[in-house]
C-alpha positions in Angstrom: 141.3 -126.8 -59.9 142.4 -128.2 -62.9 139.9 -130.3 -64.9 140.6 -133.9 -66.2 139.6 -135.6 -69.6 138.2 -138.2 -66.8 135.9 -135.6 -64.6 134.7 -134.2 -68.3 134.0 -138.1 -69.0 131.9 -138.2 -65.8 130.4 -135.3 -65.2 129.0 -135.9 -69.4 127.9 -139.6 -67.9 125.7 -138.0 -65.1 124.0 -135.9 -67.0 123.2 -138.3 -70.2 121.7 -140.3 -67.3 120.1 -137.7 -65.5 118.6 -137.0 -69.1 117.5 -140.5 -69.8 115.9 -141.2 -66.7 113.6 -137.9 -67.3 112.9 -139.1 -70.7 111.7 -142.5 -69.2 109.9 -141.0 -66.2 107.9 -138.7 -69.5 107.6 -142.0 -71.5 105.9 -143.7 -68.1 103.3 -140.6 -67.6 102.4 -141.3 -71.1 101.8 -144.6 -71.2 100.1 -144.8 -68.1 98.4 -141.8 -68.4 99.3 -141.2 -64.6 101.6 -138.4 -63.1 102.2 -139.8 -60.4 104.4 -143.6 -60.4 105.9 -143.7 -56.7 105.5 -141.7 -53.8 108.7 -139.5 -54.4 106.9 -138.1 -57.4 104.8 -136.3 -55.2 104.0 -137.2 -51.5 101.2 -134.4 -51.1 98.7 -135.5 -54.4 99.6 -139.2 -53.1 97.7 -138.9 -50.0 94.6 -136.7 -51.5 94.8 -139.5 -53.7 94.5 -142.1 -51.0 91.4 -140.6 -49.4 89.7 -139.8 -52.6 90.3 -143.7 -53.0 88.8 -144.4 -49.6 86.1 -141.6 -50.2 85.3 -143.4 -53.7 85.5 -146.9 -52.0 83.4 -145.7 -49.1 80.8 -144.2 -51.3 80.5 -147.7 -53.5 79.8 -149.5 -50.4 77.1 -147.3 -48.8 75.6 -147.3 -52.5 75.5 -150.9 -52.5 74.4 -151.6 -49.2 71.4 -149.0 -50.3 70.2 -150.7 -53.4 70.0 -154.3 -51.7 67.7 -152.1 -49.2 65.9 -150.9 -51.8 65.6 -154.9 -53.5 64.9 -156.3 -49.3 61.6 -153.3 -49.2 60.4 -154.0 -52.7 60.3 -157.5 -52.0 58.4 -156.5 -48.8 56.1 -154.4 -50.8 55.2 -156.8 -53.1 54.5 -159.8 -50.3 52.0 -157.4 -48.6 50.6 -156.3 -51.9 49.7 -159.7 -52.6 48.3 -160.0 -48.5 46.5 -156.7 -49.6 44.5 -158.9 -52.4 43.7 -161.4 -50.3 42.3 -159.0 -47.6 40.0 -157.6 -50.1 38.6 -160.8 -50.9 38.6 -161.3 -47.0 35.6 -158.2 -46.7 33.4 -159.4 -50.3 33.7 -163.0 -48.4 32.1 -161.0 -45.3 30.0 -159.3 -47.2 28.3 -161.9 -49.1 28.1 -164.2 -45.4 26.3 -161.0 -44.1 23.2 -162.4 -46.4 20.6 -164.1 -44.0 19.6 -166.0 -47.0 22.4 -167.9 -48.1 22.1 -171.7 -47.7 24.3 -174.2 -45.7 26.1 -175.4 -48.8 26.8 -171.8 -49.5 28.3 -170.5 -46.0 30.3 -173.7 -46.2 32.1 -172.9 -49.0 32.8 -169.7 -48.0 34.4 -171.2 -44.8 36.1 -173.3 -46.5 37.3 -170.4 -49.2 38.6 -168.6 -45.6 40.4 -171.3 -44.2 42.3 -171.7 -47.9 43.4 -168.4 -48.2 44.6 -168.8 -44.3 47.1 -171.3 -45.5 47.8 -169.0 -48.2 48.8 -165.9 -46.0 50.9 -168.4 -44.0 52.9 -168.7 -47.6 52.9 -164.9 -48.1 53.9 -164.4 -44.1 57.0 -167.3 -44.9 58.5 -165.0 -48.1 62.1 -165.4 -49.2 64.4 -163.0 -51.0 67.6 -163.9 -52.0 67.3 -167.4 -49.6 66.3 -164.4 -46.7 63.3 -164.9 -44.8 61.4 -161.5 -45.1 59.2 -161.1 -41.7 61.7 -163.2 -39.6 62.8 -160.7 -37.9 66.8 -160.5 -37.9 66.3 -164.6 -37.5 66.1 -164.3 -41.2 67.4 -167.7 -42.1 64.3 -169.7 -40.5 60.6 -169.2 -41.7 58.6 -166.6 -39.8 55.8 -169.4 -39.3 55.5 -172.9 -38.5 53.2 -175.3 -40.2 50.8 -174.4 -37.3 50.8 -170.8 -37.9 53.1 -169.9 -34.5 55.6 -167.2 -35.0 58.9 -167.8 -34.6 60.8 -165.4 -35.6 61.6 -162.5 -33.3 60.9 -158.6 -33.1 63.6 -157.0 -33.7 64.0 -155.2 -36.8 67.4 -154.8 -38.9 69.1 -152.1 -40.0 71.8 -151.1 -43.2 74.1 -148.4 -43.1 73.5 -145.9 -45.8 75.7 -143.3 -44.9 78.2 -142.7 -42.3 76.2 -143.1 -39.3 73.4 -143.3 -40.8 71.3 -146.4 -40.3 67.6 -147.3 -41.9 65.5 -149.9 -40.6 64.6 -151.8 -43.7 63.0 -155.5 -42.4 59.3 -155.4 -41.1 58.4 -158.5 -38.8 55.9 -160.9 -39.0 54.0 -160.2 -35.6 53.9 -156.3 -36.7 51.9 -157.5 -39.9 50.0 -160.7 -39.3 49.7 -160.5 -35.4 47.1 -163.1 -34.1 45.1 -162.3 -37.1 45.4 -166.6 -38.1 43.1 -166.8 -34.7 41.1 -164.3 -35.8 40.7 -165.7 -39.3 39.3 -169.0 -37.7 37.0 -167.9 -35.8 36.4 -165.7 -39.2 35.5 -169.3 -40.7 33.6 -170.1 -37.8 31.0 -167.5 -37.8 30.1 -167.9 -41.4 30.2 -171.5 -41.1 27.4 -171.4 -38.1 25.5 -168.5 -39.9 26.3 -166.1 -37.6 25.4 -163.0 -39.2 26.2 -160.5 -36.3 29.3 -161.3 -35.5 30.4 -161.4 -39.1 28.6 -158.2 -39.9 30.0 -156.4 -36.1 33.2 -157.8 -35.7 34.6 -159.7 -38.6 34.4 -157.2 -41.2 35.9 -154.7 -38.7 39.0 -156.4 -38.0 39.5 -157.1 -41.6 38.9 -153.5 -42.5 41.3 -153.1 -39.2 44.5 -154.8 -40.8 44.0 -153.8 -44.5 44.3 -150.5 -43.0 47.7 -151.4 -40.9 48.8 -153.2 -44.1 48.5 -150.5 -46.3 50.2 -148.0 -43.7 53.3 -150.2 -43.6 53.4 -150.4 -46.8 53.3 -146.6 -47.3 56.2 -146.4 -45.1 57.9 -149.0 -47.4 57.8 -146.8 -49.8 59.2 -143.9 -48.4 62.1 -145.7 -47.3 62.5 -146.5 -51.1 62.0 -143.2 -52.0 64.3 -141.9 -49.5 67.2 -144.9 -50.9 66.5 -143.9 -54.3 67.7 -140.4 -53.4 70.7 -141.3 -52.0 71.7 -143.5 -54.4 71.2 -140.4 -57.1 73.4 -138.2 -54.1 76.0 -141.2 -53.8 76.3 -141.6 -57.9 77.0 -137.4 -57.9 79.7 -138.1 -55.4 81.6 -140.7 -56.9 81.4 -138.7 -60.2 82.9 -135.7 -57.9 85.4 -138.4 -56.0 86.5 -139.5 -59.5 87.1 -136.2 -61.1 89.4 -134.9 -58.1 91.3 -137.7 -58.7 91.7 -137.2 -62.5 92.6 -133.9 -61.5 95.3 -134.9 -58.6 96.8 -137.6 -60.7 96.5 -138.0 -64.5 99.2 -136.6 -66.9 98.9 -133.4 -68.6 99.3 -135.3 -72.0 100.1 -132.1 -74.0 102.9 -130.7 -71.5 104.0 -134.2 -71.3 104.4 -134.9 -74.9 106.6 -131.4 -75.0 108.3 -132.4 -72.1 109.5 -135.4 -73.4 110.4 -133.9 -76.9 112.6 -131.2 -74.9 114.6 -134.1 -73.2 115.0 -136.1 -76.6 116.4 -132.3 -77.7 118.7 -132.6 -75.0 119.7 -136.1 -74.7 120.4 -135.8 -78.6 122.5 -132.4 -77.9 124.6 -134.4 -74.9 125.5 -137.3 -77.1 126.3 -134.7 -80.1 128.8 -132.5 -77.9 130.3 -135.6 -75.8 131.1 -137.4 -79.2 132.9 -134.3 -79.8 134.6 -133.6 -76.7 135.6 -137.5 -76.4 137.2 -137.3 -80.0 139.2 -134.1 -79.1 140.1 -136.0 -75.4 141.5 -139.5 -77.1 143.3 -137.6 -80.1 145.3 -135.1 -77.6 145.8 -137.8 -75.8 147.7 -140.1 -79.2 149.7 -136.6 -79.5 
């Protein structure tokens, strides 16, 4: 086959090309600091790379949804801390209306002190985080009490995904905590009102004692749901460090090999111009001859 000036012209124009598009697919890798710039580049890393991104995405969420469980049950914790102080001053109340001796102005004002701190559990039972109603159930956006201390929230508890399938009851309702103890607290203030030692000392002080106990279990259970969240949030932080450095691995540039690369196809790029000046010279003066 004989060979042309023409097919030495194009087959010299291919490969400068060829030559320059390496050298800009190096300069890209560098710039970007990524390997990989379209899906010819390589198909394979590309879709590791999509589910590490899914993986790392998936990972944020459950993270997320975990802390504002943790933020919901220490909001919990401290609203029946603060019930807690109140139930103590519930039993010294009962203790000190236990004293046959105390006069009528004195039992009065301990009603009275009983029937305040009623309105004040009402405030506790009607908690908000983040505009959320805390013991309202899953009917979180209306207060767990009315003004006449009925519940009306509901009993069913919700739940936040912290892990694929994994679920965690995180809300505590308001008839699980404060049950009919409002009823129970009146006739509380009645007793000590009318004087009436026995039923104070028999059965008052008992149910107190009775829901500082139920108080404090929940709230032990709070906290080993926060315990438990705080772990995974620790596991879930290890992962995405895991997540991210498979993907550094699948996708950044080699910077080193790149830089030689790159200098290599300069080499040559510079050599192709150098030997087609050369051969184009020779071609145009053979053909003035």
């Amino acid at each position: 086959m004989r060979v042309t000036e023409k097919m030495i012209s194009n087959g010299l124009s291919r490969n400068i090309n060829k030559t320059m598009s390496r050298i800009d697919k190096k300069y890209s890798e560098l710039s970007s600091g990524k390997r990989i710039q379209r899906p010819s580049d390589d198909p394979v890393a590309l879709v590791t790379s999509l589910r590490l991104y899914d993986s790392i995405k998936e990972a944020d969420r459950y993270k997320e949804n975990a802390q504002n469980a943790i933020s919901w049950l220490e909001a919990s914790d401290a609203a029946l801390g603060e019930l807690t102080s109140v139930l103590h001053r519930f039993e010294e109340v009962a203790v000190a209306a236990s004293n046959g001796t105390l006069t009528r102005e004195s039992r009065e004002g301990l009603a009275a002190e009983i029937r305040e701190l009623k309105n004040h559990i009402l405030q506790i039972a009607n908690t908000q985080h983040e505009r959320r109603y805390l013991f309202s159930g899953q009917q979180t956006i209306r207060p767990a009490y009315d003004q006449n201390f009925k519940y009306q929230g509901d009993s069913r508890r919700f739940n936040i995904e912290v892990g694929a399938d994994t679920y965690l009851e995180v809300s505590v309702t308001g008839d699980e905590v404060f049950g009919d103890f409002f009823e129970k607290l009146d006739q509380f203030a009645t007793h000590v009102d009318a004087g009436d030692i026995v039923q104070v000392s028999n059965v008052d002080i008992k149910e107190i004692q009775s829901k500082l106990d139920q108080v404090l279990d929940i709230r032990a259970s709070l906290g080993a749901k926060v315990n438990r969240l705080e772990k995974n949030v620790d596991r879930l932080e290890l992962l995405n460090i895991q997540f991210n450095q498979l993907l550094s691995k699948n996708e950044d540039v080699d910077i080193a090999g790149a830089a030689m690369e790159l200098k290599m196809q300069e080499s040559v790029y510079q050599a192709a111009l150098a030997t087609g000046a050369r051969i184009l010279q020779i071609t145009l003066v053979n053909y003035l001859r």
